[in-house]
C-alpha positions in Angstrom: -57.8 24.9 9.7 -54.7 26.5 10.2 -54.4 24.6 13.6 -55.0 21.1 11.8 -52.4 22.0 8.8 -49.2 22.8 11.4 -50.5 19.4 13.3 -49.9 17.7 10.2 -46.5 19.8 9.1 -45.2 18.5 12.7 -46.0 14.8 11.6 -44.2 14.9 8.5 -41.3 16.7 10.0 -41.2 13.9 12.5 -41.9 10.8 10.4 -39.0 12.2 8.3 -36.6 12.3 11.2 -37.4 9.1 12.3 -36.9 7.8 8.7 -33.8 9.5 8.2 -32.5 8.4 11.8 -33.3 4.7 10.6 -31.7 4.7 7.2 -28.4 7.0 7.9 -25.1 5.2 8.0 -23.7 4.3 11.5 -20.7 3.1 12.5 -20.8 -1.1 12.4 -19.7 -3.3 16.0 -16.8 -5.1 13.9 -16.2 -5.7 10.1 -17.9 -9.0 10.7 -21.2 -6.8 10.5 -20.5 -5.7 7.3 -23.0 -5.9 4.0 -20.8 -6.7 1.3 -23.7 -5.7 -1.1 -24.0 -2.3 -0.2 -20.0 -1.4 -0.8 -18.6 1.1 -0.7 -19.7 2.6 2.8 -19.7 6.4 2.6 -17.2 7.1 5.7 -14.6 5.1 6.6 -15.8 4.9 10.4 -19.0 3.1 9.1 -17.1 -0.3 8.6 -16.0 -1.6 12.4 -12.0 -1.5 11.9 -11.2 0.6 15.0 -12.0 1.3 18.3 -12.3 4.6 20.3 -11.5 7.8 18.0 -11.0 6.7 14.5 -7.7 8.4 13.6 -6.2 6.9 16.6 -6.0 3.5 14.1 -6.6 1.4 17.3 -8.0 -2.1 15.8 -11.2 -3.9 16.5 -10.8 -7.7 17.1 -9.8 -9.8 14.8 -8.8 -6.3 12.6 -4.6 -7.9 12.9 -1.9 -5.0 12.1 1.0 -6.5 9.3 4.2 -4.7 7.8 5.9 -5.5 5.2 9.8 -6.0 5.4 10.5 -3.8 2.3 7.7 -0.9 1.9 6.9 0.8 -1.2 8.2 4.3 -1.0 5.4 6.9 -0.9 6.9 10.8 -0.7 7.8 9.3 3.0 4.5 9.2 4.1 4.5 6.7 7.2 1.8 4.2 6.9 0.1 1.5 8.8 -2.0 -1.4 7.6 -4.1 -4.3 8.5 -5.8 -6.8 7.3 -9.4 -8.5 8.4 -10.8 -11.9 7.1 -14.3 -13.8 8.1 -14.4 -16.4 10.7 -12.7 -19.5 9.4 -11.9 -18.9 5.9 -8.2 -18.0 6.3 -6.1 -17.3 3.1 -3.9 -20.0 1.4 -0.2 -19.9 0.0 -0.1 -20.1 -3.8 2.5 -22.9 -4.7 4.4 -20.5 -7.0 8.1 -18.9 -6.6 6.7 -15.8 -5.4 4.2 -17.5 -2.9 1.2 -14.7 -2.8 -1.5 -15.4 -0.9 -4.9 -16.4 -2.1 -7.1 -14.8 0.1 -10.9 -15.7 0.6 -14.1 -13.9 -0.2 -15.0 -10.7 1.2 -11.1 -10.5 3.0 -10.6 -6.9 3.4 -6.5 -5.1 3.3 -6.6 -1.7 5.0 -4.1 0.5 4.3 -4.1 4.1 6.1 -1.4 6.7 4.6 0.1 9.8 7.3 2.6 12.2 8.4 4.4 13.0 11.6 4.0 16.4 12.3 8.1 15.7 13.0 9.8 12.3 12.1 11.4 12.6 15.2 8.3 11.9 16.9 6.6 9.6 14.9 4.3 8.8 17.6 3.5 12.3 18.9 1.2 14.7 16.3 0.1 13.4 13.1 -2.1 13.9 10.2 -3.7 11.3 8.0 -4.2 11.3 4.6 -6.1 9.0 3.2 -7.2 5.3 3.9 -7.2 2.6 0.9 -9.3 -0.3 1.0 -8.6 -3.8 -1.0 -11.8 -6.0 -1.0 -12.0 -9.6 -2.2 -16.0 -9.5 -3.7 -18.1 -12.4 -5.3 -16.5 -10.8 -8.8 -12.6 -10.0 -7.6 -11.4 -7.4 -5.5 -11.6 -3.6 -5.4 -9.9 -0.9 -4.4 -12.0 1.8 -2.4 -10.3 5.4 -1.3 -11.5 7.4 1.5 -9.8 11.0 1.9 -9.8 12.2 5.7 -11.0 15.6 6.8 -9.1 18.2 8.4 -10.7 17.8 11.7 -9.1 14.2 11.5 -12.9 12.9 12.9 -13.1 10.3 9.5 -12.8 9.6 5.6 -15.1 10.1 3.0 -15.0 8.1 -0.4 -13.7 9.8 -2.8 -12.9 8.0 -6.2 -11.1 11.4 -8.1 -8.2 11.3 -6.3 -6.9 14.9 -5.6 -4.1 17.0 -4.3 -3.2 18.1 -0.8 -0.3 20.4 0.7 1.6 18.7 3.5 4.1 19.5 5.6 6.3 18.0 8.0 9.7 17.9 9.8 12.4 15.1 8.9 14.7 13.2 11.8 17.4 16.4 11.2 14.5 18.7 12.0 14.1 20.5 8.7 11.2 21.4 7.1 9.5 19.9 4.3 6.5 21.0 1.9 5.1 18.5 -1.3 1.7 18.5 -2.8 1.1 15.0 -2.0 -1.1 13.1 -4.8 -4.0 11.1 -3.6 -4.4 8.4 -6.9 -7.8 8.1 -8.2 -9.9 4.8 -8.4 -9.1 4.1 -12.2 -5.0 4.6 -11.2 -5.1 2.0 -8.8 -5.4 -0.9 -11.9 -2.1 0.3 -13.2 0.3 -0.9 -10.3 -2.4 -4.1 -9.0 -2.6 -5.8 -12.4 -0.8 -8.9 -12.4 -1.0 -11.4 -14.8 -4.6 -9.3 -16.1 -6.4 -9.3 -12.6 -6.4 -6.6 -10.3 -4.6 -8.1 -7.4 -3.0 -7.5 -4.0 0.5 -6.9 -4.1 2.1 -6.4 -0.8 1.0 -9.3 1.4 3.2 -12.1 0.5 5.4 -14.8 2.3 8.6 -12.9 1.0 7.5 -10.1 2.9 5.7 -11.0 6.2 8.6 -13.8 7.7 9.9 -11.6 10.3 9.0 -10.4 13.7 6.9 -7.6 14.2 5.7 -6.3 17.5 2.1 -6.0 18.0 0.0 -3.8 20.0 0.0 -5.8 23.1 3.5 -5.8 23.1 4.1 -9.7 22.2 6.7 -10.0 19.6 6.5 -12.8 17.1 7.0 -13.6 13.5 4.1 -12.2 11.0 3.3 -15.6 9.1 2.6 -17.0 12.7 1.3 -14.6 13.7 -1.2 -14.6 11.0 -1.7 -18.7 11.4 -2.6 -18.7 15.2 -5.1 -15.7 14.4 -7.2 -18.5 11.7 -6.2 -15.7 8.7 -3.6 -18.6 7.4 -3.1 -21.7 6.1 -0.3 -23.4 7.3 2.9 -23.3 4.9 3.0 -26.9 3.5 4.5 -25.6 -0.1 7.3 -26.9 -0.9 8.6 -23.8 -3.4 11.6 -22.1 -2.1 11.4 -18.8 -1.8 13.8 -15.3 -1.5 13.6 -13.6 1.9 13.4 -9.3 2.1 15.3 -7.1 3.9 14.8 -3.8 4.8 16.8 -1.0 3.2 18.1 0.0 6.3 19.1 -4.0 7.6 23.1 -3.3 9.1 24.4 -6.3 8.5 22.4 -7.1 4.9 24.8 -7.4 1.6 24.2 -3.8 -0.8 23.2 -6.4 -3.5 20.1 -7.8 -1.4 19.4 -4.6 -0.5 19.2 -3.3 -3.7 16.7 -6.1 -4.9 14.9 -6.0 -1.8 14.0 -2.2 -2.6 13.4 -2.9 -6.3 11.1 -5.9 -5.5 9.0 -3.4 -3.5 8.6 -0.2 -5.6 9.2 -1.7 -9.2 8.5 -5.4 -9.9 4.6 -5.1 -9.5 4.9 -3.7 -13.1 8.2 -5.1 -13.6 7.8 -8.7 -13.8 6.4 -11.3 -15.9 3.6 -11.2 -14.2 3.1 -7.1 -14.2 1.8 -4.9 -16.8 5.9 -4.0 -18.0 6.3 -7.4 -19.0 6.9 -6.7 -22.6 10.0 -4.6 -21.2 12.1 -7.3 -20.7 13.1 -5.8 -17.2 12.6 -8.2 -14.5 12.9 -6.6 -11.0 11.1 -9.1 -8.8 14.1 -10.9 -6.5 13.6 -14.6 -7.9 14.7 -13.4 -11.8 18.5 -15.0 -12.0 19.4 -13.5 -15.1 21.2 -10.3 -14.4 20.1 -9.3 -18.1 16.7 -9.4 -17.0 17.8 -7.3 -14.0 19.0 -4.2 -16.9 22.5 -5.5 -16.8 24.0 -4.2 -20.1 20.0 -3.9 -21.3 19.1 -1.4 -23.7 15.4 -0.2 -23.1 12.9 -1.6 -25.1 11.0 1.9 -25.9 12.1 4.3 -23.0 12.0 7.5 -25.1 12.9 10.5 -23.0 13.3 8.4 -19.7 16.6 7.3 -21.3 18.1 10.6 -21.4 21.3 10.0 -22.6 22.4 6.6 -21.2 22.5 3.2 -23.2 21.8 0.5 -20.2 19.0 0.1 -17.6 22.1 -0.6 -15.8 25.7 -0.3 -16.8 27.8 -2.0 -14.2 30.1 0.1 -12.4 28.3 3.5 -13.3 25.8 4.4 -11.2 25.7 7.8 -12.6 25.2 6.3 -16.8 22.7 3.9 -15.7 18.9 4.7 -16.6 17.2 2.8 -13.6 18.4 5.6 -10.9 18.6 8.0 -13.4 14.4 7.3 -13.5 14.5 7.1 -10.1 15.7 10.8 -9.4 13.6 12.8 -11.8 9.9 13.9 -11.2 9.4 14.7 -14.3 5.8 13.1 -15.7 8.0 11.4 -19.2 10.8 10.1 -17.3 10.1 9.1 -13.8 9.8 5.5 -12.1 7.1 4.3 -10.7 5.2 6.4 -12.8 2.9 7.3 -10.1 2.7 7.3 -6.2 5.0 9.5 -6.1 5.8 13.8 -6.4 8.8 13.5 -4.8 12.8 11.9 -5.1 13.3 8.9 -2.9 17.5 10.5 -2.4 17.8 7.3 0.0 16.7 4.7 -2.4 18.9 6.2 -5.6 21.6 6.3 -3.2 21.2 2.8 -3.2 20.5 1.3 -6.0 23.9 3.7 -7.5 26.0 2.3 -4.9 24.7 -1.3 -5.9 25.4 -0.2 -9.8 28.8 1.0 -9.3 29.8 -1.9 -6.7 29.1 -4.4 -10.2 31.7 -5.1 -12.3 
């Protein structure tokens, strides 16, 4: 008896195995594998973007690497991205001033947050963060966070956000400490809601027409790049449109600097399209009107993020202007953006006060 009731404990511990083994999550062949109906994927390595070890980022095929020309700023985290789309249904260009992309079903953006152990070496050590996911489903897209593990080996979902310690060495080799703050699933709505849909914000014609060099080493401009890959349609818009430029370009003018740096971190909210469109502020690069800009503009409700200052921007005075004065405080009542961010971009208020006191 005893005999017979171990033979049958053995079974069940083996049927179970086998049952587990065919039902646990593995790593797919390619995003083109994926089940769109069982999102989100526990681990990040489950969905096919990269080859080899995962936190080496190398991408699968047809997984295509992209950079925008003006980055939001993010406590200087470096980041990569890429973007995946099913076989033959590449995105189209919206006929519209800004000329966003519409992107197909099930289109996937991939966005993977890190730090250089030293900025000096940005290719040596590193340590990733988190990975955010943008998926275009039957019902509009979603945003899907996965946090990496200390061992680096993958990400885990993880919709609370949270806080991590980081630490890091800048290009003049000294070191820096912030408690970098992961956003949680709900947060993601506030900067992605244009015109009441949660939306993609980065991937746009503004910011892709320039040359980026690619993995295998050819060089060759993004929205072509993107065209001879099937993920676009070709440009046959007739809108013209604003080009971006880098915050660092050498030979750029300060003032398209400047509204390069503000279309990037403030005119996803800030624009008439964005969820501060009752503000009146206008940051994205087509607005004309300098008003609209903050020029002489007295904030609609600002409360304490005024401080003491009358204008959003008062020409000639970096220093009385309440758009950098935002921009250099952490503190949770005055600060801009609101979130994604612990930390003082110095670089960027440096820049938007030299555009201020350049005005007349």
């Amino acid at each position: 008896m005893k005999k017979s009731l171990l033979v049958l404990i053995s079974i069940s511990v083996f049927l179970a195995c086998v049952f587990t083994a065919c039902f646990r999550s593995t790593p797919l062949r390619s995003p083109a594998d994926i089940d769109f109906t069982q999102l989100p994927l526990k681990n990040l390595s489950e969905y096919g973007f990269f080859k080899g070890k995962l936190n080496e980022l190398v991408a699968n095929d047809k997984v295509l690497s992209y950079e925008p020309i003006s980055p939001l700023f993010t406590d200087y985290a470096h980041k990569s991205r890429f973007v995946w789309m099913p076989e033959g249904t590449p995105a189209t260009i919206l006929d519209d001033p800004t000329q966003t992309f519409d992107f197909p079903q099930n289109a996937i953006l991939i966005k993977n947050f890190y730090y250089p152990a030293d900025f000096s070496k940005p290719e040596a050590e590193r340590r990733i963060i988190e990975t955010r996911l943008l998926v275009n489903e039957e019902d509009g897209w979603k945003a899907y966070p996965y946090v990496w593990n200390d061992e680096q080996t993958d990400a885990k979902y993880k919709i609370t956000g949270g806080i991590t310690n980081v630490h890091w060495k800048d290009e003049n080799g000294e070191a820096k400490d912030i408690n970098y703050a992961m956003p949680n699933k709900n947060q993601c709505k506030s900067c992605h809601n244009q015109n009441d849909k949660f939306q993609p914000i980065g991937p746009k014609v503004k910011q892709l027409d320039n040359e980026l060099t690619y993995e295998n080493g050819e060089k060759v401009n993004q929205l072509i790049k993107w065209q001879q890959v099937g993920y676009l349609m070709p440009n046959t818009k007739t809108t013209e449109f604003v080009e971006l430029v880098n915050m660092d370009h050498q030979t750029a003018s300060l003032d398209l600097k400047a509204r390069s740096y503000l279309e990037a971190n403030c005119a996803h909210c800030h624009s008439r399209a964005g969820p501060a469109s009752t503000s009146g502020l206008y940051l994205n690069i087509e607005e004309q009107d300098p008003f609209h800009w903050g020029v002489l503009k007295s904030p609609v409700a600002a409360g304490i993020g005024a401080g003491k200052h009358k204008f959003a921007i008062a020409p000639g005075k970096g220093d009385e202007s309440i758009i950098p004065y935002r921009m250099n405080s952490t503190h949770p009542g005055v600060m801009m953006p609101e979130i994604g961010r612990v930390s003082i971009h110095s670089e960027g208020v440096a820049l938007i006060k030299a555009w201020i006191n350049e005005m007349e």
